[in-house]
Backbone as CSV, one residue per row, in Angstrom:
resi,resn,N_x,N_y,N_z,CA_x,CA_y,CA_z,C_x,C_y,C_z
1,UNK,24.923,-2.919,-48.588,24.073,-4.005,-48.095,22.694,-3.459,-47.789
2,UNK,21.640,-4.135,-47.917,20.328,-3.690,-48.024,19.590,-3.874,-46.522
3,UNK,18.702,-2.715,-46.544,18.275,-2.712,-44.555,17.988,-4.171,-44.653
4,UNK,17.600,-5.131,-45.014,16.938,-6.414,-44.433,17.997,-7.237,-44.448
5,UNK,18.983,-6.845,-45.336,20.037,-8.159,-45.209,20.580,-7.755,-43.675
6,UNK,21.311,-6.211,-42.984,21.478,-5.580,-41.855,20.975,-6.139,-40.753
7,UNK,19.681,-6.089,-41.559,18.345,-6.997,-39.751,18.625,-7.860,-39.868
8,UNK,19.108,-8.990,-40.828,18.904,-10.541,-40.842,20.485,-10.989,-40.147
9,UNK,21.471,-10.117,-40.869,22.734,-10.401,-39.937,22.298,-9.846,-38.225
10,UNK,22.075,-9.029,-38.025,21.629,-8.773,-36.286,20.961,-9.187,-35.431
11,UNK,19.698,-10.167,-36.228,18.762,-10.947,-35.714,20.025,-12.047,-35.400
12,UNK,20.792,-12.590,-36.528,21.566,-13.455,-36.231,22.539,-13.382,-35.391
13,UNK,23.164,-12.491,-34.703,24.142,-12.444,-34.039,24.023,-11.204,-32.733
14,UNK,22.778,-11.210,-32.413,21.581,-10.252,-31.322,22.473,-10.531,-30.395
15,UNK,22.572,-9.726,-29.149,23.279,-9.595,-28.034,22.121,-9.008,-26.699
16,UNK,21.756,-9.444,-26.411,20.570,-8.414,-25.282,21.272,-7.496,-23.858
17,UNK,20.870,-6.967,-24.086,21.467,-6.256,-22.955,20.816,-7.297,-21.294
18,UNK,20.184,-8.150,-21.353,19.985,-8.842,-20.509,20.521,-9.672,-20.148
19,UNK,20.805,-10.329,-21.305,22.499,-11.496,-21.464,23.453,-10.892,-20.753
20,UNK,24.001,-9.602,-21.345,25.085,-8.836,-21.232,24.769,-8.508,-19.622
21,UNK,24.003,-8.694,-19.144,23.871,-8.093,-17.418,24.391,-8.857,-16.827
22,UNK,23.337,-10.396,-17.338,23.802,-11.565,-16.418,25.268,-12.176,-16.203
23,UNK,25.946,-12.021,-17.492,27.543,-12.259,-17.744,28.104,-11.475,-16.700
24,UNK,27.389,-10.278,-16.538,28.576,-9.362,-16.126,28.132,-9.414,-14.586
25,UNK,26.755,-9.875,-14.366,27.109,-9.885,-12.272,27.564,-11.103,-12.123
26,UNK,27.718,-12.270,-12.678,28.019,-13.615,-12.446,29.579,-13.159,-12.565
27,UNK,30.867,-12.515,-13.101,31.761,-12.570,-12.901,31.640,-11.540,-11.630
28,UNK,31.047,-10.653,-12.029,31.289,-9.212,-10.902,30.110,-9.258,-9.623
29,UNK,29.758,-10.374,-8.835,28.856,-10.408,-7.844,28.838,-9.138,-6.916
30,UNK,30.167,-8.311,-6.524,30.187,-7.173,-5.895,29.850,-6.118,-6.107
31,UNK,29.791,-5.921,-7.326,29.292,-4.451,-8.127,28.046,-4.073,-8.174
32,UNK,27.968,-2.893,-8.119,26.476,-2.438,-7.733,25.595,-2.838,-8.728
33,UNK,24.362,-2.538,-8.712,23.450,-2.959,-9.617,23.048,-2.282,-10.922
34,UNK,23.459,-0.732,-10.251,23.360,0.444,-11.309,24.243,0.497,-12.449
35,UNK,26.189,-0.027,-11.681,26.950,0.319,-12.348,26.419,-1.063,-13.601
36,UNK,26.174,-2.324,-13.392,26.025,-3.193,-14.146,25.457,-2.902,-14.885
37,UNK,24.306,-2.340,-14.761,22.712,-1.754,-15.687,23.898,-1.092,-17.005
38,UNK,24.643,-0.006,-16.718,25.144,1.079,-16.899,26.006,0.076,-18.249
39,UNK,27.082,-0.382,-17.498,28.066,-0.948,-18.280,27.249,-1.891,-19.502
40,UNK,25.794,-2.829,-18.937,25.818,-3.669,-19.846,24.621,-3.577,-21.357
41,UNK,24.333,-1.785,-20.646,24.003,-0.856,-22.296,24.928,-0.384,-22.791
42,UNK,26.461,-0.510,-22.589,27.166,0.477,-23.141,27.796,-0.667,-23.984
43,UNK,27.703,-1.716,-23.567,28.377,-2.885,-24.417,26.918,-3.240,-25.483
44,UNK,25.364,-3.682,-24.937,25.124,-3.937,-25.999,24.604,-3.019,-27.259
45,UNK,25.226,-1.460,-26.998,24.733,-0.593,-27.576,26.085,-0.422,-28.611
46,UNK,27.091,-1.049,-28.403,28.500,-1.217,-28.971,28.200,-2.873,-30.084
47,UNK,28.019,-3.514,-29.572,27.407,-4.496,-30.629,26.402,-4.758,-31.155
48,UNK,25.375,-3.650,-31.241,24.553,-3.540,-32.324,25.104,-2.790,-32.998
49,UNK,26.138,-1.632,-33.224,27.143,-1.508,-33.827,27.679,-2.510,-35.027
50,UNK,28.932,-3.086,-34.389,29.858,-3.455,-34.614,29.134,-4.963,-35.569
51,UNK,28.027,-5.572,-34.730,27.129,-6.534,-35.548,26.795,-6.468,-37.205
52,UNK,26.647,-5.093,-37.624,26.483,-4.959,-38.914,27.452,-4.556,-40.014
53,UNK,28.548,-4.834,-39.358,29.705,-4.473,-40.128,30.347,-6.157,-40.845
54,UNK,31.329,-5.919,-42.000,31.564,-6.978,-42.565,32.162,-7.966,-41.419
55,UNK,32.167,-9.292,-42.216,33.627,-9.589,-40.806,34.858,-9.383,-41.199
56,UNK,35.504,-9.151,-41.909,36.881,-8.706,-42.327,37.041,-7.482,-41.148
57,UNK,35.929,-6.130,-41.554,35.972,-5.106,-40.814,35.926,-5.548,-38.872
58,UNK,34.722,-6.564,-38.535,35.280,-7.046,-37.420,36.198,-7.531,-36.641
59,UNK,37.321,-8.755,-37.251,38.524,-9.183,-36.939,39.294,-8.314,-36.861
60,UNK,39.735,-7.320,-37.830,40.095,-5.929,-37.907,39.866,-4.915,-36.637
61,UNK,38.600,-4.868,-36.166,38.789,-4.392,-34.897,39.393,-5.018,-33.784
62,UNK,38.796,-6.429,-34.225,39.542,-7.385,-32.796,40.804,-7.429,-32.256
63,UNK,41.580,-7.076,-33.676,42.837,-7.092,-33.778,43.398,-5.990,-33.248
64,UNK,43.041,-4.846,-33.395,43.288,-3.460,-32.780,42.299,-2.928,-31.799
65,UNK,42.159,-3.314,-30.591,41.538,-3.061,-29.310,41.789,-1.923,-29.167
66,UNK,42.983,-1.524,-28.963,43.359,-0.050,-28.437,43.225,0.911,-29.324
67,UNK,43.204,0.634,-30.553,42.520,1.559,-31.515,41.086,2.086,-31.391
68,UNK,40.408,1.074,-30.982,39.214,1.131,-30.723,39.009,2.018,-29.440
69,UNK,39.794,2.004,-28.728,39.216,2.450,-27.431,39.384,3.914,-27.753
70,UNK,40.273,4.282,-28.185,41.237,5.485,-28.058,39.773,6.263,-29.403
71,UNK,39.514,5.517,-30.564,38.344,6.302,-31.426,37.158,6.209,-30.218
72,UNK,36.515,4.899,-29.761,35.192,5.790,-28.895,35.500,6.804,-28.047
73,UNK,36.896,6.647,-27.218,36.716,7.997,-26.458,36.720,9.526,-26.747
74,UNK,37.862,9.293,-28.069,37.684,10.716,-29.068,36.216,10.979,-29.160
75,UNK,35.684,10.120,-29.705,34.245,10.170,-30.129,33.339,10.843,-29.004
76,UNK,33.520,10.411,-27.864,32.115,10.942,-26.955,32.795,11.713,-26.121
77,UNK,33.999,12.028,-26.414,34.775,13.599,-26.150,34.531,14.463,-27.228
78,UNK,34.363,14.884,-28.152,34.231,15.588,-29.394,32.850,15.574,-29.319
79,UNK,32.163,14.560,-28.503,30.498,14.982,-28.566,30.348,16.426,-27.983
80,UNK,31.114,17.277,-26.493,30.705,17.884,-25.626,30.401,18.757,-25.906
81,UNK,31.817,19.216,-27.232,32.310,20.458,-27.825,31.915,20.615,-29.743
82,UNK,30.634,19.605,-29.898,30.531,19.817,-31.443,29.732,21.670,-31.515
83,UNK,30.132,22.312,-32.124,29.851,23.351,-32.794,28.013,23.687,-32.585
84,UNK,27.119,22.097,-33.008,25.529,22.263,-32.894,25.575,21.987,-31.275
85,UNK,26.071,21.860,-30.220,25.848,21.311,-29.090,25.328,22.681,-28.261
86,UNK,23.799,22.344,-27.984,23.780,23.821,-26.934,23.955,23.033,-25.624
87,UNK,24.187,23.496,-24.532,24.516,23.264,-23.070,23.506,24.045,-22.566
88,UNK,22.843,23.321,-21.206,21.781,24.236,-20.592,21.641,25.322,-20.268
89,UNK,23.739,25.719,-19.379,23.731,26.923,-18.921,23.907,27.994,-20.051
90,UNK,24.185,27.500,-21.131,24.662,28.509,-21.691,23.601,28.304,-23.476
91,UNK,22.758,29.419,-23.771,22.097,28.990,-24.830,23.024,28.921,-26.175
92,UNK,23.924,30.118,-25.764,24.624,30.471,-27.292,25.310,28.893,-27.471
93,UNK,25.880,27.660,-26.757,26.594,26.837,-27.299,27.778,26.457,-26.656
94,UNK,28.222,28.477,-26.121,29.842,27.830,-26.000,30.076,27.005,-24.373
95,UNK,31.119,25.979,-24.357,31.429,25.672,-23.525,32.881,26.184,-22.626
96,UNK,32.432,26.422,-21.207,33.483,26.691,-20.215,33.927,25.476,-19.762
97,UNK,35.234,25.381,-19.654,36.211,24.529,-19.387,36.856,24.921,-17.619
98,UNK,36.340,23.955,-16.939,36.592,24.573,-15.561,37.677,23.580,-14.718
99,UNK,37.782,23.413,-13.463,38.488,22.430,-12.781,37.703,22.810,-11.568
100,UNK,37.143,21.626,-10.975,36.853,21.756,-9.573,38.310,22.107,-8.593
101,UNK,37.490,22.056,-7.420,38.676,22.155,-6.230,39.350,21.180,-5.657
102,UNK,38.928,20.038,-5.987,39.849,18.755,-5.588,38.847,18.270,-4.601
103,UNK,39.226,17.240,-3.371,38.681,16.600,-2.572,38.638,17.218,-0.751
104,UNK,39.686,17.830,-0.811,39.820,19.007,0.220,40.701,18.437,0.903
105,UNK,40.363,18.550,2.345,41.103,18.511,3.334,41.003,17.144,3.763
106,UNK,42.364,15.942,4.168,42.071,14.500,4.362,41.650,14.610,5.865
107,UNK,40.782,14.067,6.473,40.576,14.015,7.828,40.309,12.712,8.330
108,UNK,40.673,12.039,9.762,40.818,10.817,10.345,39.400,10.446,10.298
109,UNK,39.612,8.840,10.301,38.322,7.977,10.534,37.229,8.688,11.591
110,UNK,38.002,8.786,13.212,36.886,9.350,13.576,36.387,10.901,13.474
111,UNK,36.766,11.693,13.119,36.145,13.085,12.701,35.368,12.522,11.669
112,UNK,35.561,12.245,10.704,34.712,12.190,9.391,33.651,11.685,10.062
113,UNK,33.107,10.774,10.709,32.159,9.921,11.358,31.104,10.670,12.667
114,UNK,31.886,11.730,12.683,31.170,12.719,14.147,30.802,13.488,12.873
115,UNK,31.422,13.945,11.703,30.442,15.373,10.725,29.486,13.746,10.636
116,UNK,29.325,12.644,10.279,28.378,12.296,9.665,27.230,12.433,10.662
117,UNK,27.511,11.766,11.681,26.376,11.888,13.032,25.838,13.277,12.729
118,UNK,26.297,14.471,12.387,25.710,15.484,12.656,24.874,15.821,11.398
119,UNK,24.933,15.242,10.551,23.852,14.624,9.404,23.258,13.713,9.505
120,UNK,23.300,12.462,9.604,22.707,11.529,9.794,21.607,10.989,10.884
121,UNK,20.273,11.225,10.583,19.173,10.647,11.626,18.274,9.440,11.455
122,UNK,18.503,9.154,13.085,18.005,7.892,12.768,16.431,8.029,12.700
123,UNK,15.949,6.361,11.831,14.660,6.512,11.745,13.738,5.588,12.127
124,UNK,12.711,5.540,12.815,12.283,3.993,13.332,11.796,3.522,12.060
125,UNK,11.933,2.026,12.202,11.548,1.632,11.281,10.150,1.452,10.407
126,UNK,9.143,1.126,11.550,7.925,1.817,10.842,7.844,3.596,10.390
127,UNK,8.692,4.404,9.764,8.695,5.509,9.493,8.735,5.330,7.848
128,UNK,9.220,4.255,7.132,9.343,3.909,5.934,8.786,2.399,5.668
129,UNK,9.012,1.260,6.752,8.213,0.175,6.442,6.831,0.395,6.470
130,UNK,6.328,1.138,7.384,4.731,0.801,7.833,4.368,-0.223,8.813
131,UNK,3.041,-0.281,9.193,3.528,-1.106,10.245,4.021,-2.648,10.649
132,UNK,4.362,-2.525,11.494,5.319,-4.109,11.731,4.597,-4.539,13.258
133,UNK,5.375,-6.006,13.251,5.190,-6.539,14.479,6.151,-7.826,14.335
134,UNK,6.275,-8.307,15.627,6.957,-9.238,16.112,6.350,-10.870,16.012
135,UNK,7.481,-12.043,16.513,6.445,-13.581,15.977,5.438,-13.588,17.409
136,UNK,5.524,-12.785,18.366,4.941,-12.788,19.399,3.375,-12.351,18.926
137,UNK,3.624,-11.156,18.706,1.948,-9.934,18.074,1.304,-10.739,17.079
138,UNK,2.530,-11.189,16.213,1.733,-11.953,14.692,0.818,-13.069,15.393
139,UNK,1.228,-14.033,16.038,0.849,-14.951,16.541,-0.701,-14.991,17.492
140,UNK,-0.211,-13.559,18.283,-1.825,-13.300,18.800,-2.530,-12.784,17.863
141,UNK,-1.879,-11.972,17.154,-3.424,-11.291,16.305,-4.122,-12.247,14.635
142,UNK,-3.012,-12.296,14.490,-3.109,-13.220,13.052,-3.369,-14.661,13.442
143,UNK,-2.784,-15.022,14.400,-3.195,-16.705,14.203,-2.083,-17.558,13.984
144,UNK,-0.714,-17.103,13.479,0.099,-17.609,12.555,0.899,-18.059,13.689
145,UNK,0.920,-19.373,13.397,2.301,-20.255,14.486,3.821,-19.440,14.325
146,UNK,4.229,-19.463,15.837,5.742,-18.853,15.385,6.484,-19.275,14.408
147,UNK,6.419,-20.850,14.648,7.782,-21.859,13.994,6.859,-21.842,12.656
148,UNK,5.664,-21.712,12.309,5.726,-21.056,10.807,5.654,-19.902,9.828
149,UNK,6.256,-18.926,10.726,6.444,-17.347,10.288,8.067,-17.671,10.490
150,UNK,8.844,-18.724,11.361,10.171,-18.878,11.157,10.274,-19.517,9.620
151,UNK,9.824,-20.758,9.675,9.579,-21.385,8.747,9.510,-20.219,6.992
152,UNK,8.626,-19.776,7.105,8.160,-19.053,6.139,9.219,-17.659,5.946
153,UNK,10.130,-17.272,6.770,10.996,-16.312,6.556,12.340,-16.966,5.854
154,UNK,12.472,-18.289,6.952,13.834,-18.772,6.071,13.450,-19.341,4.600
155,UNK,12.758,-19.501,4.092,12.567,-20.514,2.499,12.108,-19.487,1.962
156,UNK,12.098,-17.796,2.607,12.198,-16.809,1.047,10.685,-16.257,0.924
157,UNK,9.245,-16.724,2.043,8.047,-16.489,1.369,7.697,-15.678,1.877
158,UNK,8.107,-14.965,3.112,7.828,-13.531,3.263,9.139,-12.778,4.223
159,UNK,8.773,-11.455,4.472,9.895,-10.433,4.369,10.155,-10.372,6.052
160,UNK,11.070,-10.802,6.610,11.335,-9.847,7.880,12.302,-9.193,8.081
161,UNK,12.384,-8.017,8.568,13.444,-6.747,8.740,14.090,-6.745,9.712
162,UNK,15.393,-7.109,10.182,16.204,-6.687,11.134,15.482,-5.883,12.006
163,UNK,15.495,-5.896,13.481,15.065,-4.616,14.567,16.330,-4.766,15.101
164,UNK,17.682,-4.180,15.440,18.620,-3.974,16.302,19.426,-5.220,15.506
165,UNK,20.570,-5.883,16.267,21.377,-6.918,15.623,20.184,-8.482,15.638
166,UNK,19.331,-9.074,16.513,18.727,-10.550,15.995,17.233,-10.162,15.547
167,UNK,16.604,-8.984,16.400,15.298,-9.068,16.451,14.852,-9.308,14.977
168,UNK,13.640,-9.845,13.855,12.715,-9.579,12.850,11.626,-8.730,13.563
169,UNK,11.134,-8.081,12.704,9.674,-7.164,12.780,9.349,-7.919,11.308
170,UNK,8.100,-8.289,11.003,7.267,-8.294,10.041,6.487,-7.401,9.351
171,UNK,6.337,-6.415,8.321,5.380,-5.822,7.967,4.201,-6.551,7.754
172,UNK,3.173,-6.235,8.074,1.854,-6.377,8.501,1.001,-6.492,7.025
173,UNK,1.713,-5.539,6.406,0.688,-5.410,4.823,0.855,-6.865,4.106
174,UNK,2.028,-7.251,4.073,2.068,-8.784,3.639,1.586,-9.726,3.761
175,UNK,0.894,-9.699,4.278,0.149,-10.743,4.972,-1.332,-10.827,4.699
176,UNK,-1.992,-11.727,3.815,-3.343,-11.333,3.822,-4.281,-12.606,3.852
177,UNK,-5.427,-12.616,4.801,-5.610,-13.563,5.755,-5.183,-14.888,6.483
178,UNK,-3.818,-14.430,7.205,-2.774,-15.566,7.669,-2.007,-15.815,6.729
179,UNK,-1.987,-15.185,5.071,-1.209,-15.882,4.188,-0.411,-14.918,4.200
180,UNK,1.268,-15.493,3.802,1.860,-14.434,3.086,1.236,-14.032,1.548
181,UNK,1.280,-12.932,0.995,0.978,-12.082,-0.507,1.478,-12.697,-1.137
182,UNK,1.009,-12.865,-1.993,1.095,-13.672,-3.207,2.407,-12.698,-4.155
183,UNK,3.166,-13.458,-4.414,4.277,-12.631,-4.935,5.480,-12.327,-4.411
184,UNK,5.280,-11.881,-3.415,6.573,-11.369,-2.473,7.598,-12.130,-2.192
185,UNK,7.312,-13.658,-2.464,8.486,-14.618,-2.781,9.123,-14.013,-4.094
186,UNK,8.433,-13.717,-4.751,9.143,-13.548,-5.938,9.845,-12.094,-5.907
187,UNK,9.683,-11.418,-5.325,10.018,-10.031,-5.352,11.255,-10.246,-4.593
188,UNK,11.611,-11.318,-3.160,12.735,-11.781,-2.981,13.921,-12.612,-3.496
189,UNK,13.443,-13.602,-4.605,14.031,-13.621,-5.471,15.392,-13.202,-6.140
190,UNK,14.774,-12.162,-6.775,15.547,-11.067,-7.227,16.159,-10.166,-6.888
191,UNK,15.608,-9.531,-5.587,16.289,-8.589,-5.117,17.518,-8.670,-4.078
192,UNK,18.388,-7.784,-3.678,19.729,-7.951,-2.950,19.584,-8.607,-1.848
193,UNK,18.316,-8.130,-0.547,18.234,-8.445,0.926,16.301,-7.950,0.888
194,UNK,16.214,-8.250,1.681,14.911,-7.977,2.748,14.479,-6.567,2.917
195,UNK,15.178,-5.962,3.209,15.042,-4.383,3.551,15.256,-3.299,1.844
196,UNK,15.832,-4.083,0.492,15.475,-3.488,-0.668,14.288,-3.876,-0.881
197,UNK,13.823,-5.554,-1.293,12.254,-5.489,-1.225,11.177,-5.120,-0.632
198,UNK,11.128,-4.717,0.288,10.138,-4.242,0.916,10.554,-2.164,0.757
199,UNK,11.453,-2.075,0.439,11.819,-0.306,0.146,10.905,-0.703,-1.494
200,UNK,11.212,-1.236,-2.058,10.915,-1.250,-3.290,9.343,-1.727,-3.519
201,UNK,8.772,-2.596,-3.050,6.987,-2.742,-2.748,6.656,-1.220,-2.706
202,UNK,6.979,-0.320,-1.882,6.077,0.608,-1.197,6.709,1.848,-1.778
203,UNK,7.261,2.042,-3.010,7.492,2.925,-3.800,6.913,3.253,-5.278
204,UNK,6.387,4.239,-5.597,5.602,4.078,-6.906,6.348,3.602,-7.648
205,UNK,5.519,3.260,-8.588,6.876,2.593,-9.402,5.975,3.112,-11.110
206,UNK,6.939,3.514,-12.189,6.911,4.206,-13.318,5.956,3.234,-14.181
207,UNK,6.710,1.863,-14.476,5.829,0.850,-15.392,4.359,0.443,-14.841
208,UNK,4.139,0.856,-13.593,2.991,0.283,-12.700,1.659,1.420,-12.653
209,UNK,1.812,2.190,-13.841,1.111,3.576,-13.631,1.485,4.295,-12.216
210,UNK,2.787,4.327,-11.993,3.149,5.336,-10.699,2.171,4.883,-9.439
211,UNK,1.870,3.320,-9.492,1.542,2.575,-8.122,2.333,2.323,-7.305
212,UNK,2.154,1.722,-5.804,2.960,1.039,-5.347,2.967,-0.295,-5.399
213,UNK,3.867,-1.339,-5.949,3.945,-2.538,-6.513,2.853,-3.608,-5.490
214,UNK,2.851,-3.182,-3.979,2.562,-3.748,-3.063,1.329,-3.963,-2.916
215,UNK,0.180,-2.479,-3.587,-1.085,-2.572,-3.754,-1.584,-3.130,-4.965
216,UNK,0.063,-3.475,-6.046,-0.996,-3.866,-7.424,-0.802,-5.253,-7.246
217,UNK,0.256,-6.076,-6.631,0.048,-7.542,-6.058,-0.967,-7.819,-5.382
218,UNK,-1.364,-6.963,-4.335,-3.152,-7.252,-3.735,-4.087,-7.285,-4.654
219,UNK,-3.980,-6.282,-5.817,-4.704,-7.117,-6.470,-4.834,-8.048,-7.527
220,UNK,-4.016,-8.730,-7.260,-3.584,-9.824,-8.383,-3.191,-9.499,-9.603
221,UNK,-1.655,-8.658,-9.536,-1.105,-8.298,-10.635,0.438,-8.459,-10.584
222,UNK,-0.068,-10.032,-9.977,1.745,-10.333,-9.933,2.154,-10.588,-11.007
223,UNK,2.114,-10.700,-12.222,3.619,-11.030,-12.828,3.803,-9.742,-13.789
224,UNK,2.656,-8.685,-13.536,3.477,-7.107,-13.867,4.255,-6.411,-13.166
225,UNK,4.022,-6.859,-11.630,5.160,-6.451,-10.378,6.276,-7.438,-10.938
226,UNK,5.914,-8.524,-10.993,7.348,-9.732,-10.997,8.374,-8.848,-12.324
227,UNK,7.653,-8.620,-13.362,8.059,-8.236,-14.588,9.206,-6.858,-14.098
228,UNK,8.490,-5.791,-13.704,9.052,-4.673,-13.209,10.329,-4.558,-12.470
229,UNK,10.223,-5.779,-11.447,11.470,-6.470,-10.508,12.322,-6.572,-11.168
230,UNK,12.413,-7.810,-12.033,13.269,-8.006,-13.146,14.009,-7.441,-13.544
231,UNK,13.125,-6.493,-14.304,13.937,-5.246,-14.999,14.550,-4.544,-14.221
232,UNK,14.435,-4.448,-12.975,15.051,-3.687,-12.012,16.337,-3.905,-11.630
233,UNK,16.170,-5.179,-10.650,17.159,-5.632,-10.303,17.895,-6.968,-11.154
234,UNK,17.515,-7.332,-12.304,18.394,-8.487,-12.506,18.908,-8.430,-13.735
């Protein structure tokens, strides 16, 4: 079959890995975001495959599932150990075949939880938000009515962060003259909770020339932030 007839069957029967995301958090709402990302290139990287094959040869697979499974896994097992494969640690090629040590020793709920304390520090929250304030501060300094910074938190148009179990703090950068930023509805949207969007504003970000999304919405470059989101989380 000739490359264009190939493209013209694949154009016809295209699968996006974006499709393939959305299918898969709408059954799987619990699953992380990564593992989804993960799973729903491995499927549409399997039917751009399988897309250019006859359909005789397709039904044929359909029909034998477990055949199938049992050849990809041969397959990207036999990748580790092909003969051209160099490995980092080792230039000549060959591979060592090892076994870790297992998981160790089982220990009770509360021990495990006292080693974590002895790792785990806490952090105020302006240490990663930047600064914040309350509907009290907003109100004197900004101008902004309480009951419409309530208003404006519940319908999604700007961000407030948990302080302890009821308190909100507001980040301050959002806000630009009494308005919420243009965008940041949308950046909620998409994302899981309150405390990922605003982690995610104030991190460079790769497609954004290694900006932070937060300064390229100030300057009116929302729907390359919106775009970036997207791809991120949905």
């Amino acid at each position: 079959m000739s490359h264009a007839a190939l493209q013209a069957r694949s154009d016809q029967n295209s699968l996006s890995e974006g499709d393939v995301r959305a299918a898969l958090r709408k059954q799987n709402p619990t699953a992380s975001l990564g593992d989804v990302r993960t799973l729903a290139r491995v499927m549409a990287a399997v039917w751009e495959v399988v897309a250019e094959l006859p359909e005789a040869e397709r039904r044929e697979i359909a029909q034998g599932k477990d055949k199938l499974r049992v050849a990809l896994l041969d397959a990207w097992r036999s990748r580790s150990v092909r003969p051209d494969h160099k490995s980092v640690e080792d230039p000549g090629g060959d591979v060592e075949f090892s076994r870790g040590t297992g998981l160790g020793e089982r220990i009770r709920v509360a021990e495990g939880r006292k080693r974590l304390d002895r790792y785990a520090k806490a952090r105020p929250l302006e240490s990663w938000a930047g600064p914040t304030a309350g509907t009290g501060e907003i109100e004197e300094t900004l101008g902004i009515p309480r009951s419409t910074l309530s208003s404006w938190q519940q319908n999604g148009s700007v961000i407030g962060l948990l302080r302890g179990e009821r308190k909100r703090a507001y980040p301050l950068e959002q806000f630009v003259d009494a308005r919420p930023l243009e965008g940041v509805a949308d950046i909620l949207k998409v994302t899981p909770d309150a405390r990922s969007a605003w982690l995610w504003l104030r991190q460079p970000h790769g497609s954004l020339q290694h900006r932070l999304p937060l300064d390229v919405l100030k300057e009116g470059g929302r729907e390359a932030v919106v775009r970036a989101a997207e791809r991120d989380f949905v």
